[in-house]
C-alpha positions as CSV (number, residue, x, y, z in Angstrom):
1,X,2.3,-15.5,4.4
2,X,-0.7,-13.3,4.9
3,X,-3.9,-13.0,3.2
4,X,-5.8,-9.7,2.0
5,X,-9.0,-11.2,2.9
6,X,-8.0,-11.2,6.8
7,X,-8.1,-7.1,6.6
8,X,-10.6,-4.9,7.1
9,X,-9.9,-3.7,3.5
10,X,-11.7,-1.2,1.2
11,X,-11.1,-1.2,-2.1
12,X,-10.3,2.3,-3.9
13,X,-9.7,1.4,-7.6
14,X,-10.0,-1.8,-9.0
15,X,-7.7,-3.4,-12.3
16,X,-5.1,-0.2,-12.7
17,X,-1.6,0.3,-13.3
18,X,1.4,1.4,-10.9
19,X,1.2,4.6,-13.0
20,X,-2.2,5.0,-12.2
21,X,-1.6,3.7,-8.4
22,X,1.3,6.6,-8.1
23,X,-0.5,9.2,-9.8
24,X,-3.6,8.6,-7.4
25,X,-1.3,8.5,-4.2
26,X,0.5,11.9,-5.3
27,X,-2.9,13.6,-3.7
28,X,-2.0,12.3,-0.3
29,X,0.2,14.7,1.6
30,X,2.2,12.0,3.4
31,X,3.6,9.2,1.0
32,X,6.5,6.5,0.8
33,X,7.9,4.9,-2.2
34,X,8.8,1.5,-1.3
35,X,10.6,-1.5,-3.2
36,X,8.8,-4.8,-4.5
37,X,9.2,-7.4,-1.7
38,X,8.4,-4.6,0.8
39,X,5.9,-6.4,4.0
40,X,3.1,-5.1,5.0
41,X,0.4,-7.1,7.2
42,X,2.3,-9.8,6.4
43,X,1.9,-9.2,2.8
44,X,4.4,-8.7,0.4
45,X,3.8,-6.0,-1.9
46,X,4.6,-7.0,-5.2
47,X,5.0,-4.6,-8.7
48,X,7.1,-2.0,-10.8
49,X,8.9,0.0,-8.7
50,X,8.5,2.3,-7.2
51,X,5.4,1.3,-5.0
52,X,3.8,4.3,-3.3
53,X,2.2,3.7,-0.2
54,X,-0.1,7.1,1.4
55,X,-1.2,7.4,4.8
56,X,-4.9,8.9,5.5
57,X,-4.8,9.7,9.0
58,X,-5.2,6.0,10.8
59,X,-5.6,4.4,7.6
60,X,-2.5,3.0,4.8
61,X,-3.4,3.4,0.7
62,X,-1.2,0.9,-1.4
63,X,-1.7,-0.9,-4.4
64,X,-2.1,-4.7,-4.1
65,X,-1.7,-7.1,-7.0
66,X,-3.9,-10.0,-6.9
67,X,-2.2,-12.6,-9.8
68,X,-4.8,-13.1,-12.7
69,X,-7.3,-10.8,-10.6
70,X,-5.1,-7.4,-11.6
71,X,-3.7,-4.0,-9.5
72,X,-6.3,-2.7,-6.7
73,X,-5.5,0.4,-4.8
74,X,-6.8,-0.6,-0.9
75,X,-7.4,1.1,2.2
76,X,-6.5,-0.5,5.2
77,X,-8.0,1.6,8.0
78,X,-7.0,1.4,11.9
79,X,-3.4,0.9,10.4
80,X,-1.4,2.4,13.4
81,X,1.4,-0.3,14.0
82,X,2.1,-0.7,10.4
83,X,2.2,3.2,9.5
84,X,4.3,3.6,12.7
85,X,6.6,0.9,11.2
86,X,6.5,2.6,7.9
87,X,7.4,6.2,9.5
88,X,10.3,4.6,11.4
89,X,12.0,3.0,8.4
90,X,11.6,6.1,6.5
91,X,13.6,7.8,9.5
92,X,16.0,5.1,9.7
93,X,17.0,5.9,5.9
């Protein structure tokens, strides 16, 4: 299992909801929804579906729960392989 704290992360938006995660990513002109359990970095993403993800040019937006610590919305920049791997199982749909 992966850990946050081995990315180059930013954080966005600290203790929010999925609502407030999904509204924010609405901006972002390329955007996935994605089901609970989905891996990314070797995390699994967990929360009410559906989880939006956005990608920022070379860099992937999603909301990350941390348990006891709350919903953060993070920035993950230099993301290529795992946007390319998001892409390609949006095609594959």
């Amino acid at each position: 299992m992966g850990c946050l704290e081995s990315l180059p992360y930013e954080v966005l938006l600290s203790k929010i909801s999925f609502k407030e995660s999904r509204e924010y990513l609405a901006r972002y002109a390329e955007k996935y929804d994605v089901e609970p359990g989905y891996k990314m970095f070797d995390l699994h993403l967990i929360g009410v579906p559906p989880i939006r993800v956005a990608i920022d040019g070379e860099s992937l937006l999603f909301p990350f729960t941390k348990p006891c610590h709350g919903t953060f919305l993070i920035r993950v920049p230099d993301a290529v392989n795992e946007i390319e791997r998001l892409r390609n199982r949006e095609k594959s749909k």
